[in-house]
C-alpha positions as CSV (number, residue, x, y, z in Angstrom):
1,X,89.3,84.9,109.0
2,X,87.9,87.0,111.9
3,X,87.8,90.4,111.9
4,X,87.7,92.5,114.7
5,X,86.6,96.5,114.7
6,X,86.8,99.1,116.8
7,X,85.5,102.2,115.9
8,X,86.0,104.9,118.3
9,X,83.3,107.8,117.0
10,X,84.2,111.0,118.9
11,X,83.1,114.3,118.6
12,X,84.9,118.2,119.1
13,X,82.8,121.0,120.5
14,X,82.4,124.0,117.5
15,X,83.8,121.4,114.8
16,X,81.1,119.2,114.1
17,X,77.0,118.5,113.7
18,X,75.7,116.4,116.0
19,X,76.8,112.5,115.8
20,X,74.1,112.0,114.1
21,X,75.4,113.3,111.2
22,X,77.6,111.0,110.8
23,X,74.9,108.5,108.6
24,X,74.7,110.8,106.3
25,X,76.7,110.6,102.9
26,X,80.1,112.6,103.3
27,X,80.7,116.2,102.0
28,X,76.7,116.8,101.8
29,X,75.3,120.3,102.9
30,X,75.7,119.7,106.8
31,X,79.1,118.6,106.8
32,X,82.5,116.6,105.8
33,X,83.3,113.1,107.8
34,X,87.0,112.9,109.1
35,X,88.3,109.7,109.0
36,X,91.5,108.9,111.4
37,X,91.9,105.6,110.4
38,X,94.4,103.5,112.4
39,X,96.0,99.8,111.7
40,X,96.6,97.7,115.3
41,X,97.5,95.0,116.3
42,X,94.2,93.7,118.3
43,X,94.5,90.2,117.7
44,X,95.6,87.0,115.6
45,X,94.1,85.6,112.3
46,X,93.4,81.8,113.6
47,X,93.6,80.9,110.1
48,X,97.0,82.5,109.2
49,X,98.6,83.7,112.4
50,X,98.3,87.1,110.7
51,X,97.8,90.8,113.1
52,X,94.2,91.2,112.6
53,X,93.7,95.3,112.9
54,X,91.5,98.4,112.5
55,X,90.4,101.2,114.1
56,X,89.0,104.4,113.0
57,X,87.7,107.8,114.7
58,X,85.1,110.1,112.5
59,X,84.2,113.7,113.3
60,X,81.8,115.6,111.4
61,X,82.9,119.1,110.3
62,X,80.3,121.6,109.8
63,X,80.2,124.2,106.9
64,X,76.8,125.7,106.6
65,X,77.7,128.8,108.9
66,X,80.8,129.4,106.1
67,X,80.4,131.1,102.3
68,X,82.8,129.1,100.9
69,X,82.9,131.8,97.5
70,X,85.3,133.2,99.2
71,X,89.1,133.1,100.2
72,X,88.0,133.6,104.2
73,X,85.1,130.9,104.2
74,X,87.5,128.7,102.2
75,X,90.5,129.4,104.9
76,X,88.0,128.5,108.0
77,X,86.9,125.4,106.9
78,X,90.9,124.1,106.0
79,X,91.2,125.1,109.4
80,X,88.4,123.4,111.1
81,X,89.5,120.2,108.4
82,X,92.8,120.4,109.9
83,X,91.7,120.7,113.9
84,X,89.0,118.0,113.8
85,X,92.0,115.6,111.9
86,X,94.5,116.4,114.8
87,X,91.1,115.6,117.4
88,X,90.3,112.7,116.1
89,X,93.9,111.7,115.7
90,X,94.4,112.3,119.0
91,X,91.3,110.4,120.6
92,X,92.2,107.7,118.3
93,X,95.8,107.6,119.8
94,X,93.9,107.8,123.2
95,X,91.7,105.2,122.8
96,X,93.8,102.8,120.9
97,X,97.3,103.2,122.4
98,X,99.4,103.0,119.0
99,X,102.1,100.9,118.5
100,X,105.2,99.9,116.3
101,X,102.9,99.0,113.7
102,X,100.2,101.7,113.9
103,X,99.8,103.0,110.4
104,X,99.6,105.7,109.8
105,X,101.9,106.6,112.5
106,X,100.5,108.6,115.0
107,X,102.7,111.9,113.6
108,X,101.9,111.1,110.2
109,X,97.4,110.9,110.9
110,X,96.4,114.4,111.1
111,X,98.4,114.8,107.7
112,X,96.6,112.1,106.5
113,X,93.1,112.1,107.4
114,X,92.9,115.8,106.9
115,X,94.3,114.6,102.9
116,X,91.4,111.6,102.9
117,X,89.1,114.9,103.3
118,X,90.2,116.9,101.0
119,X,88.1,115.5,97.7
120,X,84.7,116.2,100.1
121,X,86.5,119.7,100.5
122,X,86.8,120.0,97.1
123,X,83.3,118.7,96.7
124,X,82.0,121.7,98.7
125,X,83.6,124.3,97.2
126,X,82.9,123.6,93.5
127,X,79.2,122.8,94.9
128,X,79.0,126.4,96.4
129,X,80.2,128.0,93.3
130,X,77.6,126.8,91.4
């Protein structure tokens, strides 16, 4: 079966490292990847007839300005999880034009890429409180 991929890697001014971050492994000291993943329709399994999909957007979201030992450091980086998941959701609707079968939905992505995040959240906070 062929597989088609298109990865749409987009970035958010004063939410991310450079792009070149994005090789390195998530939730280390320069940042958490952002995954928007999307399921679409961009072609036909010749094998099966089947939808053959995928699409995803990253953006990197930096913490090494925040002390995440406390409440306020913890609060800015949710929120910086949460805008880069609704940017990359949103250049991944952009640049994939969602349909019927999108999944997630396009509604439903910033809930849940921000919720793929949270164990590299997690992660970052227990690793600061060491």
């Amino acid at each position: 079966m062929r597989r088609i991929l298109a990865t749409a890697l987009v970035s958010a001014a004063g939410l991310m490292a450079p792009v070149a971050a994005l090789a390195q492994a998530p939730g280390d000291a320069d940042g958490i990847v952002i995954t928007a993943p999307r399921g679409w329709v961009v072609g036909r399994s010749g094998t099966t007839g089947a939808p053959v999909v995928d699409s995803v957007a990253r953006i990197v979201v930096s913490y090494r300005d925040l002390d995440l030992h406390t409440p306020s450091g913890r609060d800015v980086l949710s929120a910086r999880v949460a805008s880069a998941a609704r940017k990359a959701c949103e250049n991944l609707n952009r640049d994939t034009m969602p349909n019927d079968l999108s999944t997630p939905s396009p509604q439903d992505c910033p809930a849940a890429a921000a919720e793929a995040a949270r164990a590299q959240v997690d992660a970052a906070i227990r690793t600061a409180g060491s």
